[in-house]
C-alpha positions in Angstrom: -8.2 12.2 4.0 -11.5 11.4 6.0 -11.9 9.5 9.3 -15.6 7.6 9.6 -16.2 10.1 6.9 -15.2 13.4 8.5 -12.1 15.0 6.2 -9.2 15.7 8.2 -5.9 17.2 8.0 -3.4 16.1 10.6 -2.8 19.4 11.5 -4.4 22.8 11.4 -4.9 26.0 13.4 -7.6 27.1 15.7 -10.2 29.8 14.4 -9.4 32.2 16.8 -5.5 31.9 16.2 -4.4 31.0 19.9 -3.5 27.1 19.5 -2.9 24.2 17.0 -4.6 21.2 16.8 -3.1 17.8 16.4 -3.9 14.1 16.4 -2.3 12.3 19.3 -0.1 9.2 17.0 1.1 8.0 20.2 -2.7 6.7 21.0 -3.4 5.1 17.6 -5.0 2.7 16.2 -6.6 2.3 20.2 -7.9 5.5 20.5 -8.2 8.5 18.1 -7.7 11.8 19.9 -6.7 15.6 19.3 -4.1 17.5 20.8 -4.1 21.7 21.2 -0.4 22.9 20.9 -0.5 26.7 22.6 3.6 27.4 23.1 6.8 27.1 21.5 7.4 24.1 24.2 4.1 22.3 23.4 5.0 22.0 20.0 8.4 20.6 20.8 7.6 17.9 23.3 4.6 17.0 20.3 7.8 16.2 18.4 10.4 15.1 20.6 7.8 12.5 22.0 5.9 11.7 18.5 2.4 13.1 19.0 3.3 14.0 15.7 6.0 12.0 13.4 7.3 11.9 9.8 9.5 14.3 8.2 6.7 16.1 6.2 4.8 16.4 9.5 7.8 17.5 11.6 8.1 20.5 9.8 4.7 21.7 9.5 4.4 21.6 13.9 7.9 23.1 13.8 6.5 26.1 11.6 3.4 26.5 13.8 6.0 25.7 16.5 7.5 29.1 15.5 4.0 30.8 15.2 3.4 30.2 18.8 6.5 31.3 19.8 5.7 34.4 18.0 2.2 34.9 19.5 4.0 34.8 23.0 7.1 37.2 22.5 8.1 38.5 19.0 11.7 39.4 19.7 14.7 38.7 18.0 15.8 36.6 21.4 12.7 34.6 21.4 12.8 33.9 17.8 16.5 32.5 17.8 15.0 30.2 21.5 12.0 29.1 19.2 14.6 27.9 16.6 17.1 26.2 18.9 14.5 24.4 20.7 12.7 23.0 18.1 15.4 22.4 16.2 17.2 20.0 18.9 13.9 18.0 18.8 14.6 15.2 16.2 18.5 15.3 14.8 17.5 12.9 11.2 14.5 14.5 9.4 16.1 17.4 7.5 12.3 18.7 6.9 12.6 19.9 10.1 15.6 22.5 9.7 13.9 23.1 6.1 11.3 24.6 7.8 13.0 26.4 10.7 15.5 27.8 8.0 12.1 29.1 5.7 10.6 30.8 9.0 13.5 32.7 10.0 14.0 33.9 6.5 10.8 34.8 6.6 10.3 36.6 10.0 13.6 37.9 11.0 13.0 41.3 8.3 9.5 41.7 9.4 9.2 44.4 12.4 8.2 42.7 15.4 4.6 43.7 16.0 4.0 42.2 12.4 5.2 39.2 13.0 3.1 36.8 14.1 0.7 37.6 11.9 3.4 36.6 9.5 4.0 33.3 11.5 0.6 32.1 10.9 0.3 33.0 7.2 3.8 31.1 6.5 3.2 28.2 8.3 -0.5 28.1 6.1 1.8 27.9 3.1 4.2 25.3 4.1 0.5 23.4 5.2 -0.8 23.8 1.7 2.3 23.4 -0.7 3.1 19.8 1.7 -0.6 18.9 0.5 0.0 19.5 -2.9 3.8 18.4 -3.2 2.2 14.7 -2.3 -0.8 14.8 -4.5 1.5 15.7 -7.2 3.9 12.8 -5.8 0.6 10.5 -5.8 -0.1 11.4 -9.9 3.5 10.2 -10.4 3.7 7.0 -8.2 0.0 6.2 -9.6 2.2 6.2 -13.2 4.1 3.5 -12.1 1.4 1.7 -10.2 -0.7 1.5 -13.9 2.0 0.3 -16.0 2.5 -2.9 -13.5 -1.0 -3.4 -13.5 -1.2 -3.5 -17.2 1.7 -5.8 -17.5 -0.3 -7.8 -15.3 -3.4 -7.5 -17.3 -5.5 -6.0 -14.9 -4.2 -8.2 -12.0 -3.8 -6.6 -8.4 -0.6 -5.1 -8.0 0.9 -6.1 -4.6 3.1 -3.0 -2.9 5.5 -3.4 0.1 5.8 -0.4 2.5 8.0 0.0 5.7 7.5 2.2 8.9 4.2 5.0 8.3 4.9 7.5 5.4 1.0 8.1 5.0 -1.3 11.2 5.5 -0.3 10.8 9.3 3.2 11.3 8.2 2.4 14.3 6.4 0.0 17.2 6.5 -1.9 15.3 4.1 -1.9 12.3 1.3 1.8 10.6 2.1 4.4 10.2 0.2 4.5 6.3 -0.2 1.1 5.9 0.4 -0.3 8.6 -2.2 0.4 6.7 -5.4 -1.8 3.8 -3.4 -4.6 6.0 -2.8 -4.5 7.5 -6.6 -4.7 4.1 -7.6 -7.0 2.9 -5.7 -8.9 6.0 -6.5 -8.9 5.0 -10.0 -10.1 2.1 -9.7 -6.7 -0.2 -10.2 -6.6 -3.1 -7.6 -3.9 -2.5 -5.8 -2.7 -4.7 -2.1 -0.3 -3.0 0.7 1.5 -5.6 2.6 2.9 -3.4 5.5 5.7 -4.1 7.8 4.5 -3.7 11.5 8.1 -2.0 11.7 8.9 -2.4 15.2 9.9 -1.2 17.6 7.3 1.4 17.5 4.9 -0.4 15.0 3.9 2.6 12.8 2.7 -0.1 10.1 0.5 -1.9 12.3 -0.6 1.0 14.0 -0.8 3.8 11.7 -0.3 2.4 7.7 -2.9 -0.4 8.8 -5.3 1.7 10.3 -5.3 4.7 7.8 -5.4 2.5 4.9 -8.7 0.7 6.0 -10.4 3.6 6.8 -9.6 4.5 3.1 -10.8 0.9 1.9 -7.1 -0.2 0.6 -6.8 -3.8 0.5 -3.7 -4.3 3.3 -2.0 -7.5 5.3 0.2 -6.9 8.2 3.4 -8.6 8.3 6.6 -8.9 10.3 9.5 -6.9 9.4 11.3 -10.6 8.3 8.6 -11.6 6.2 9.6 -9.1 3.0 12.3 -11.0 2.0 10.4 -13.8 1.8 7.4 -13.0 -0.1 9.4 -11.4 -2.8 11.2 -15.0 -3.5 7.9 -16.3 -4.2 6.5 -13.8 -6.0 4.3 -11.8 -4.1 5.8 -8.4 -4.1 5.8 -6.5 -7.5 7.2 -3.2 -5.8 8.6 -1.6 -2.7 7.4 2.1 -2.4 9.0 3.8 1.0 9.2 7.2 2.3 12.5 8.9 3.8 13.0 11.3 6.3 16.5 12.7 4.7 17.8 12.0 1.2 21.5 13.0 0.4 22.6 14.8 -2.9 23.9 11.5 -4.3 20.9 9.6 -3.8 21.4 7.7 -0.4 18.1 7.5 1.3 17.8 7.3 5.3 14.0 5.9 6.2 12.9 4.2 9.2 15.3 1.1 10.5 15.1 -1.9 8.6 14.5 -0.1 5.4 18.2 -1.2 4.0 16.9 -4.8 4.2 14.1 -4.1 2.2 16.2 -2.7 -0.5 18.4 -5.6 -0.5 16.0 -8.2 -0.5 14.4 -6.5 -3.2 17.9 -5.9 -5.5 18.6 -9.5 -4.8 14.9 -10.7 -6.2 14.4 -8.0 -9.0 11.9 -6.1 -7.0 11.5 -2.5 -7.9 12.4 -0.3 -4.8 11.3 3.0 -5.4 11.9 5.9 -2.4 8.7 8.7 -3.1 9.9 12.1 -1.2 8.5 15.8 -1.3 11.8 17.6 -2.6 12.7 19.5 0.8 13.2 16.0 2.0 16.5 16.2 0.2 19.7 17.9 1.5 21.7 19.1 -0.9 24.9 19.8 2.0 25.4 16.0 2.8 26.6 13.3 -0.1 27.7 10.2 2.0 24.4 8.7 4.4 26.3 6.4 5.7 28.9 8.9 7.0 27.3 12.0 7.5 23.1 12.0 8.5 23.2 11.5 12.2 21.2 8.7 13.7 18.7 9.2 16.0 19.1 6.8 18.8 16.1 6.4 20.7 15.6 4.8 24.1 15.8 1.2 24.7 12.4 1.6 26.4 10.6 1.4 23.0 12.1 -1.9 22.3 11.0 -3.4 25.7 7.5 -2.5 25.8 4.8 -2.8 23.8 1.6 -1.4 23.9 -1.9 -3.1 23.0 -5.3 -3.9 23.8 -6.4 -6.4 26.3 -9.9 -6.7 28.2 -9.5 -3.8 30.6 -8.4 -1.5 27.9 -4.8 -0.4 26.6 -2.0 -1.5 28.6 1.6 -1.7 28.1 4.2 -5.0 28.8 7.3 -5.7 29.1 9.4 -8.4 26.1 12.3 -8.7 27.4 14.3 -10.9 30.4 15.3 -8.7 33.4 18.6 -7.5 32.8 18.9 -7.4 29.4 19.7 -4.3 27.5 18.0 -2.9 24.7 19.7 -0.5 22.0 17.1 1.5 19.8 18.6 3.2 16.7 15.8 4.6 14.8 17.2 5.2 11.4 19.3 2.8 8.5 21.0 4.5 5.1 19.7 2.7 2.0 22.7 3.5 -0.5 21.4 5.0 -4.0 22.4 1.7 -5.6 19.9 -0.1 -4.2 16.9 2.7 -5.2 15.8 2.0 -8.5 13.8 5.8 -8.6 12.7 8.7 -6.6 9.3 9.6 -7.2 9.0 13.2 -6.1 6.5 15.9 -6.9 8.3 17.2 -9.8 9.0 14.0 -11.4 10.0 10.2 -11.4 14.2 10.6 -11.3 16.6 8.4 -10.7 19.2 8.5 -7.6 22.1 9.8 -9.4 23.5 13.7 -7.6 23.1 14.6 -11.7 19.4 14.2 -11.4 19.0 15.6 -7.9 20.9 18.4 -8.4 18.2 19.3 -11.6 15.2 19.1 -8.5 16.9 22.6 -7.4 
């Protein structure tokens, strides 16, 4: 995607092969910054504290991640360190053990002096197939997005995302967001009402920001307003990403994504889930029961950060004394998910259909 018309990815490596580069998500849409990763332990923080964010995203840092550590000490010890340390990062994305799990198969046969070289041209791969698994996610969402349109004669088709599952969520296109930009692409007028999904507004900040630099129609809502704007009309589908789908179908996404899906079952609203197919973990059925929930800390819910006339500045919502609980994650049961538009097809959330994605 382009930024004031410079193309970008939101991560790649340096020439030279001694650091990473990322885009700082924690500064958007106040400031737009880059970030060079150099260890194992840069790459982690990048993740643990969401320099980077989004299951597609997670992934590709913890693969370079693994590259650095590489760079630094190619042993079998250090290689199993890399891996536990990234891996305790973020406990809900699966994408992130996906990628672990593909760098060890890939480096523990490789003698040691070979292997970083390895690193870097694996984690190139998992860079490139992430940008073509959501183009091909954007043909097959933009499918969808046409027939509406044409139901509607021609009339703008108005789409409801929650949390950020765009190009900044990935390494490039989305996954909810890349049927948008194929349609807007093409020409079809298409509208985004975005959540500002508190607590840590990825909508406002990031779906906002990276769908007007694209041109996409948008309007920033609460999270409460969804429910309301499908009873009157206004939303003709609900597209959201997910960070971990189970083999049945259950979708866990950003909290407050279970709401949407009601709301949207109780008003007839198409809610369609669009997910690159590592996103789904075949070892867990139940969502509810089994995907751990990342709880996060209660800070996030008492401050907010925004601009004011002597720059960015952070302030605190809440009374003194009042607690704040921040968990960061909700299980949409398959039910409620009318299809999941993946790379290698529209399917519906049934564990037949999933398990055919193998």
């Amino acid at each position: 995607m382009k930024v004031d018309g410079k193309a970008y990815r939101t991560i790649w490596p340096d020439t030279d092969g001694e650091a990473v580069h990322i885009l700082d998500q924690t500064l958007f849409p106040h400031r737009f910054e880059t970030v060079q990763l150099r260890t194992v332990e840069d790459a982690a923080r990048a993740i643990s504290d969401m320099l980077v964010r989004g299951a597609p995203l997670i992934g590709a840092t913890a693969s370079y991640g693994m590259t650095l550590a590489m760079r630094a000490d190619a042993s079998d010890a250090a290689l199993s360190a890399a891996y536990d340390r990234l891996h305790a990062t973020r406990p809900t994305a699966i994408n992130l053990r996906w990628a672990l799990d593909r760098m060890e198969a890939v480096l523990r046969p490789v003698p040691q002096g070979d292997r970083c070289t390895a690193a870097w041209a694996e984690a190139a791969r998992i860079c490139d197939e992430d940008v073509a698994i959501n183009s091909a996610i954007g043909d097959n969402g933009l499918a969808i997005i046409r027939d509406i349109a044409a139901k509607k004669g021609g009339g703008t088709v108005n789409i409801l995302t929650h949390c950020n599952a765009g190009w900044l969520a990935t390494v490039d296109w989305g996954t909810a967001t890349a049927p948008v930009y194929k349609a807007h692409d093409a020409g079809i007028p298409v509208h985004v009402w975005v959540d500002e999904t508190r607590p840590r507004n990825q909508g406002a900040f990031l779906t906002a920001w990276e769908l007007g630099r694209h041109g996409v129609p948008h309007t920033v809502i609460v999270d409460n307003a969804g429910g309301h704007l499908m009873q009157h009309g206004q939303v003709d589908m609900v597209i959201v990403g997910t960070d971990r789908t189970t083999a049945r179908g259950d979708v866990c996404n950003k909290i407050g994504t279970y709401l949407k899906a009601l709301a949207a079952q109780d008003n007839g609203v198409p809610f369609y889930v669009a997910l690159p197919t590592p996103t789904i973990d075949h070892r867990v059925s139940d969502g509810v029961a089994e995907i751990p929930i990342e709880d996060r800390s209660g800070d996030e819910v008492r401050f907010i950060s925004g601009r004011s006339g002597d720059g960015v500045t952070s302030v605190d919502l809440l009374p003194p004394g009042s607690a704040a609980a921040n968990p960061s994650f909700d299980v949409t049961p398959a039910r409620l998910v009318t299809a999941l538009i993946t790379e290698k097809g529209v399917v519906p959330a049934t564990a037949e259909a999933i398990s055919a994605l193998k």
